[in-house]
C-alpha positions as CSV (number, residue, x, y, z in Angstrom):
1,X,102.7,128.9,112.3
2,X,101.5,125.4,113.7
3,X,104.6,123.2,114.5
4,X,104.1,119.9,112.5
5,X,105.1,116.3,114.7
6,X,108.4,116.2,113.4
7,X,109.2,119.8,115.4
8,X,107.3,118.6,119.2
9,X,109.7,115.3,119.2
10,X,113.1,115.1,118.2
11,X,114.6,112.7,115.9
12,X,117.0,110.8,117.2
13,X,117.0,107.7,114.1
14,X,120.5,109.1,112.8
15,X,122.4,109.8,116.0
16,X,121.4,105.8,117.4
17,X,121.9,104.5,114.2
18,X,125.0,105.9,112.6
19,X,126.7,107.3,115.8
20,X,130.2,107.5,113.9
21,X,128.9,109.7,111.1
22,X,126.5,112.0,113.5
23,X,129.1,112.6,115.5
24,X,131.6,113.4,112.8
25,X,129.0,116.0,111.5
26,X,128.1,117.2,114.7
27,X,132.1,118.5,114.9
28,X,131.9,119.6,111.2
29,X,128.3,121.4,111.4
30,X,125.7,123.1,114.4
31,X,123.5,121.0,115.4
32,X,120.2,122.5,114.4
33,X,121.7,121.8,110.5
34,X,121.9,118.1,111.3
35,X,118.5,118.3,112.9
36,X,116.9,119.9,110.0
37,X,119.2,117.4,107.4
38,X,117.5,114.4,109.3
39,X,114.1,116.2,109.0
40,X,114.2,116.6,105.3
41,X,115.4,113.3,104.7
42,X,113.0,111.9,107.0
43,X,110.2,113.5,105.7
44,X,111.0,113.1,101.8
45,X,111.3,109.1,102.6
46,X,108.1,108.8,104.3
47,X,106.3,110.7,101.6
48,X,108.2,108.0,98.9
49,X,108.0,105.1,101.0
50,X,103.9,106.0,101.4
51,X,103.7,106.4,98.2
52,X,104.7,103.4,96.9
53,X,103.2,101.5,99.5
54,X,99.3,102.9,98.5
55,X,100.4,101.5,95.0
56,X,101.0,98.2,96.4
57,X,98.1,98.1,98.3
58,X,96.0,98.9,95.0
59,X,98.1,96.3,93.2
60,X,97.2,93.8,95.7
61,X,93.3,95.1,95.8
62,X,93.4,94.4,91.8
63,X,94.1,90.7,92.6
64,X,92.1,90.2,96.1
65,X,89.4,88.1,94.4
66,X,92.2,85.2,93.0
67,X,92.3,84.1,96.7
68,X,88.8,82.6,96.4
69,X,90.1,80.6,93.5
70,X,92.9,79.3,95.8
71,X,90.1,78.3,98.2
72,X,91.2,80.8,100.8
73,X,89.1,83.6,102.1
74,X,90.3,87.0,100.6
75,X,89.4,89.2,103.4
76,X,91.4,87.5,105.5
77,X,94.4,87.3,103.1
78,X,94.1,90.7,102.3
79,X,94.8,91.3,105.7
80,X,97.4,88.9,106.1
81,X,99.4,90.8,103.2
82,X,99.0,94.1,104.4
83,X,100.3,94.0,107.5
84,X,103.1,92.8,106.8
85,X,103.6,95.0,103.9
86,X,102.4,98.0,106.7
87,X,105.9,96.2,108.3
88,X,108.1,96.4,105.5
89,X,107.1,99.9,104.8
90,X,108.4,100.7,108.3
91,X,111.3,98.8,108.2
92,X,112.0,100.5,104.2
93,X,111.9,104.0,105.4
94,X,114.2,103.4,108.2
95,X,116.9,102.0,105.9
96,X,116.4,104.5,102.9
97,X,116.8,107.5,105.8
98,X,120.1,105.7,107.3
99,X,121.2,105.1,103.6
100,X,120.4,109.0,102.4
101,X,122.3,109.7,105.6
102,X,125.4,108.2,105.1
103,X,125.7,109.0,101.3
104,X,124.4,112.9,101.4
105,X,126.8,115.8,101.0
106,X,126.0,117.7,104.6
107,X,127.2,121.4,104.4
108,X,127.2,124.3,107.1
109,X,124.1,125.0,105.3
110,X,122.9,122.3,105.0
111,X,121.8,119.8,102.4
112,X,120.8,120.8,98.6
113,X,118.0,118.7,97.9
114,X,118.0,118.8,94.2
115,X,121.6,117.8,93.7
116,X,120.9,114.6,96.5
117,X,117.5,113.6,95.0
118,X,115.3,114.5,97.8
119,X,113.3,116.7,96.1
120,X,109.3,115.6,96.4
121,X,107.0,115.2,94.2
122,X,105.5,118.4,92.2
123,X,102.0,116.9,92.1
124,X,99.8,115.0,94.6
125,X,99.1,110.8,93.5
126,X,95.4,110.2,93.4
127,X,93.1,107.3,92.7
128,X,90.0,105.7,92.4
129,X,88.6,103.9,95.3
130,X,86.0,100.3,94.7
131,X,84.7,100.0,98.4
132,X,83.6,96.5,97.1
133,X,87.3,95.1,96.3
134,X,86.9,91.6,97.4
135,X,83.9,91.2,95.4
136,X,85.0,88.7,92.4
137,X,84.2,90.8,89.0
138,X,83.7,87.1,86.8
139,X,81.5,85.7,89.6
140,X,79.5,89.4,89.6
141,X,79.1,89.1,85.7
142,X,78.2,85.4,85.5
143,X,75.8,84.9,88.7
144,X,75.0,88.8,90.0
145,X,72.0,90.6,89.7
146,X,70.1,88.2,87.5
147,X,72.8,87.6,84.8
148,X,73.3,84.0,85.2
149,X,71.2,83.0,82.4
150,X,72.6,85.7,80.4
151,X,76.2,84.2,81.7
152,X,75.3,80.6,80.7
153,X,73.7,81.7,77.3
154,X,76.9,83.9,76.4
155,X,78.9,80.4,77.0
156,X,76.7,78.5,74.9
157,X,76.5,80.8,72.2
158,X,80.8,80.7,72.5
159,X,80.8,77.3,71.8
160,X,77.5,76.9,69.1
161,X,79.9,77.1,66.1
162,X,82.2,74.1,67.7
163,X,79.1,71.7,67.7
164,X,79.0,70.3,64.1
165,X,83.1,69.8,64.3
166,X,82.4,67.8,67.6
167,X,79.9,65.8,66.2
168,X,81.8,64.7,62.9
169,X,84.8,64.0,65.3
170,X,83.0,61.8,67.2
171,X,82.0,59.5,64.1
172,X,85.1,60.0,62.4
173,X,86.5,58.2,66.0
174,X,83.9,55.5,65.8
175,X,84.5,54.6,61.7
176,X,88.2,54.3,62.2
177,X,87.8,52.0,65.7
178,X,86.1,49.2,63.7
179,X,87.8,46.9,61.9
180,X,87.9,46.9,57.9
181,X,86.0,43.4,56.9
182,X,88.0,41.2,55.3
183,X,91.3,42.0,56.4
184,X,93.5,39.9,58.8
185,X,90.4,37.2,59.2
């Protein structure tokens, strides 16, 4: 069997970070159980913490094209907001694993994931990928691929019915600006 990362280099996260309660372990427990506690809850918070970070970055994809509204070029927001969600991420796994850590029940055996809530997930998240992202969907409709006329005619046909409304409006407005004759002469 092929030894995965987490087996060539040790962990060492917990024992830096939360000497006290390593070390209180390490007297309780062997030290292969801590080393395969802190591998199980390292590897179940990356998986999560991956997770939700792909769902941000699709959340933030969904939106890209607002930017050019702003008056700000979305490519380069895009990669403005990614990187530092990239460093959040990091920073989010690190603190959920110290967090599991210190709260987990840590047997000779072990952990039991089930009871702790570090089971993963039974199936796999999947989506769709748009390798045009930035591209602004209205703008696409309205001026792509010859559909500006049809864009401008839908926008006229939106506001036909409103014409004969405008039209009385505007001489209702004119009537009721001029003075009645006859009074206050």
């Amino acid at each position: 069997m092929k030894a995965g990362v987490l087996d060539k280099e040790p962990l060492t996260l917990l024992a830096s970070q939360a000497p006290e309660r390593y070390n209180q372990l390490l007297r309780a427990v062997h030290e292969e159980i801590l080393k395969q506690v802190e591998k199980q809850i390292t590897l179940f918070y990356i998986d999560q913490c991956w997770t939700d970070h792909l769902e941000y970055i699709s959340y933030i994809k969904e939106g890209i094209h607002l930017w050019e509204v702003a008056g700000k070029d979305p490519l380069v927001e895009f990669g403005k907001m990614i990187i530092k969600a990239f460093d959040d991420l990091l920073q989010r796994i690190h603190r959920s694993i110290l967090a599991a850590f210190e709260r987990v029940n840590i047997t000779g055996s072990g952990i039991d994931p089930e009871r702790e809530g570090l089971l993963g997930p039974t199936s796999t998240w999947t989506y769709l990928v748009n390798d045009s992202f930035f591209e602004n969907p209205l703008r696409r409709t309205i001026i792509g691929s010859n559909a500006f006329g049809v864009g401008a005619a839908l926008v006229i046909l939106q506001y036909l019915p409103l014409l004969p409304f405008l039209i009385i409006g505007k001489f209702i407005r004119r009537l009721l600006k001029k003075k009645p004759h006859g009074l206050g002469d």
